[in-house]
C-alpha positions as CSV (number, residue, x, y, z in Angstrom):
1,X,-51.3,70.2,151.1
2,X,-47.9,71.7,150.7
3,X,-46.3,70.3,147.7
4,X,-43.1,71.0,148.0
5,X,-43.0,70.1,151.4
6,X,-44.5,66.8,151.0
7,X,-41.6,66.5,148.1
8,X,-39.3,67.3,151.1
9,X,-40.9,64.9,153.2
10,X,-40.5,62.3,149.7
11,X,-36.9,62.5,149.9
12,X,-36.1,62.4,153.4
13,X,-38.5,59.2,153.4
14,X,-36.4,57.9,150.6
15,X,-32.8,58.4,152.4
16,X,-34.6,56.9,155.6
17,X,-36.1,54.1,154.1
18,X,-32.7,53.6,152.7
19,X,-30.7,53.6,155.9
20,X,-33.3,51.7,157.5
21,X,-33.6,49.0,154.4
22,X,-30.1,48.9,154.8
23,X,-29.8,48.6,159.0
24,X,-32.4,45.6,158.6
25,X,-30.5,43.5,155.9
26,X,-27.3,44.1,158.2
27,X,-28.5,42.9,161.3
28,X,-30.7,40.6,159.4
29,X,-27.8,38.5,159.4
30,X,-27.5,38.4,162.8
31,X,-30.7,38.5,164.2
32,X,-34.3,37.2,163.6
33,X,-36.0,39.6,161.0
34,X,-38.9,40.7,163.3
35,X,-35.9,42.1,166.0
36,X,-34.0,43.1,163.1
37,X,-36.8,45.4,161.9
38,X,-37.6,47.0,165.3
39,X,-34.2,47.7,166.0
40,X,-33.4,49.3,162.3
41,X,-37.1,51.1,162.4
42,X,-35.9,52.8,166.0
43,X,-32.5,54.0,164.6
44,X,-34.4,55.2,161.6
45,X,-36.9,57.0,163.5
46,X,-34.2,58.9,165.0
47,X,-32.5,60.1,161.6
48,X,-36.1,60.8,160.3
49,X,-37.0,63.5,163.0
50,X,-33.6,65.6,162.6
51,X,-34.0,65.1,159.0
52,X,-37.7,66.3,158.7
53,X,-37.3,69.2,161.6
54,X,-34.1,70.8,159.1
55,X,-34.9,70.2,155.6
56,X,-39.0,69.1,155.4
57,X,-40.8,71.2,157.7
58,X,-38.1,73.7,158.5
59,X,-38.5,74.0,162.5
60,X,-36.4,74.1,165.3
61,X,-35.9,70.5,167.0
62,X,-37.0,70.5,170.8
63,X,-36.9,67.8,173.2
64,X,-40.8,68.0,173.3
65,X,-41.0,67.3,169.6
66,X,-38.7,64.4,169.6
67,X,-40.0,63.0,172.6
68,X,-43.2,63.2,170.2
69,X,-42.3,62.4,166.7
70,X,-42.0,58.8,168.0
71,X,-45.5,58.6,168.8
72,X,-46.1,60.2,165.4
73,X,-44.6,57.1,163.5
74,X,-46.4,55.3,165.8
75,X,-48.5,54.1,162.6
76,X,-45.9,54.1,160.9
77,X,-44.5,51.2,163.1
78,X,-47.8,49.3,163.2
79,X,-48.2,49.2,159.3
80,X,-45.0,48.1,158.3
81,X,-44.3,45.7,161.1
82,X,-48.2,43.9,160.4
83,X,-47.0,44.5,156.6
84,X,-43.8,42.6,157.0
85,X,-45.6,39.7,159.2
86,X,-48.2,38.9,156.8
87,X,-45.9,39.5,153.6
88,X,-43.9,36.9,155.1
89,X,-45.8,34.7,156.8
90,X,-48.8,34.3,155.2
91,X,-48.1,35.3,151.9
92,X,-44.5,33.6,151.6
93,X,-42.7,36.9,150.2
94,X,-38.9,37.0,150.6
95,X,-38.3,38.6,154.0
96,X,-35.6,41.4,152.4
97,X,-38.1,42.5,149.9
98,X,-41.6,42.7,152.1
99,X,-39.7,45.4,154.5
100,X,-39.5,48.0,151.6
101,X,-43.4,46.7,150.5
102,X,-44.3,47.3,153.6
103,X,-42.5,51.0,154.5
104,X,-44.3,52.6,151.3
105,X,-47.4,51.4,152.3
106,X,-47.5,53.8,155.6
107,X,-45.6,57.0,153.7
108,X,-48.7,59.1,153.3
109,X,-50.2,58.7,156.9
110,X,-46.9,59.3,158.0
111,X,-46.6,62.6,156.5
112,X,-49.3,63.8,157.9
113,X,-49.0,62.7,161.5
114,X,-45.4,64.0,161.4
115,X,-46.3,67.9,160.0
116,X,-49.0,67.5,162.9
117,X,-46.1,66.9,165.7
118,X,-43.7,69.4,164.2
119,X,-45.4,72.1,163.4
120,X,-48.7,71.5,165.8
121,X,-51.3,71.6,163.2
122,X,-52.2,69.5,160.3
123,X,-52.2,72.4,157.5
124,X,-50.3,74.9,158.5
125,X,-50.8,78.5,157.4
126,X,-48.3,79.4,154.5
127,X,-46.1,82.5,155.4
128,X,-46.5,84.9,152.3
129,X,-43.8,86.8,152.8
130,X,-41.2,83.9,152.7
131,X,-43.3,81.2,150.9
132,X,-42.7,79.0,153.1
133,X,-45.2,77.6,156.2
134,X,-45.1,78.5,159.7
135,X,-44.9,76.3,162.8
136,X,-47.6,76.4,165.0
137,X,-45.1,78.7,167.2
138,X,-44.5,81.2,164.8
139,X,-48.1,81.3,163.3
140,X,-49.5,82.8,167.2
């Protein structure tokens, strides 16, 4: 694994489980907490893929990859929304507090599934001559 790039991937996931923490508490107040999750975890997802295309893994966005990274937080989705259900309902935490509980629960499948999608392989090779990896792209 790619440290520094799963540091990357840290601190976008931090600033996007921020924005989303903060989307869900807003609309929260407005809306049932299952809809409000749904709706702040799609707006995240969003942020997340231009965030993890420029700083984590360095590649060029394309409508192929963000018609995909969806599909790559696709487990993502599943464990934090089953997370926040049975945090909430069946353990009786505080609904504002079992989104977050939830969301670092999924962080190290996401990572994975998400450096699959952008760069097309799970460990990509590492470029010697800029210390950096290559997409799957450049690597041919």
């Amino acid at each position: 694994m790619n440290l520094a790039r799963f540091v990357r991937f840290g601190i976008v996931g931090v600033v996007n489980t921020g924005v989303y923490f903060g989307l869900y508490l807003l609309l929260r107040m407005v809306l049932p907490y299952l809809v409000a999750h749904v709706i702040a975890f799609g707006l995240a997802v969003v942020g997340s893929y231009f965030l993890n295309c420029r700083f984590t893994f360095r590649v060029k966005p394309s409508w192929r990859s963000f018609l995909l990274f969806p599909l790559s937080t696709l487990t993502n989705f599943v464990i934090t929304t089953t997370g926040l259900y049975l945090l909430v309902e069946h353990l009786g935490f505080d609904q504002r507090w079992s989104a977050l509980a939830a969301a670092v629960v999924a962080i190290p499948i996401t990572f994975t599934v998400a450096q699959f999608v952008l760069t097309g392989r799970e460990h990509p090779a590492a470029d010697p001559v800029e210390g950096r990896a290559r997409s799957h792209q450049e690597a041919r």
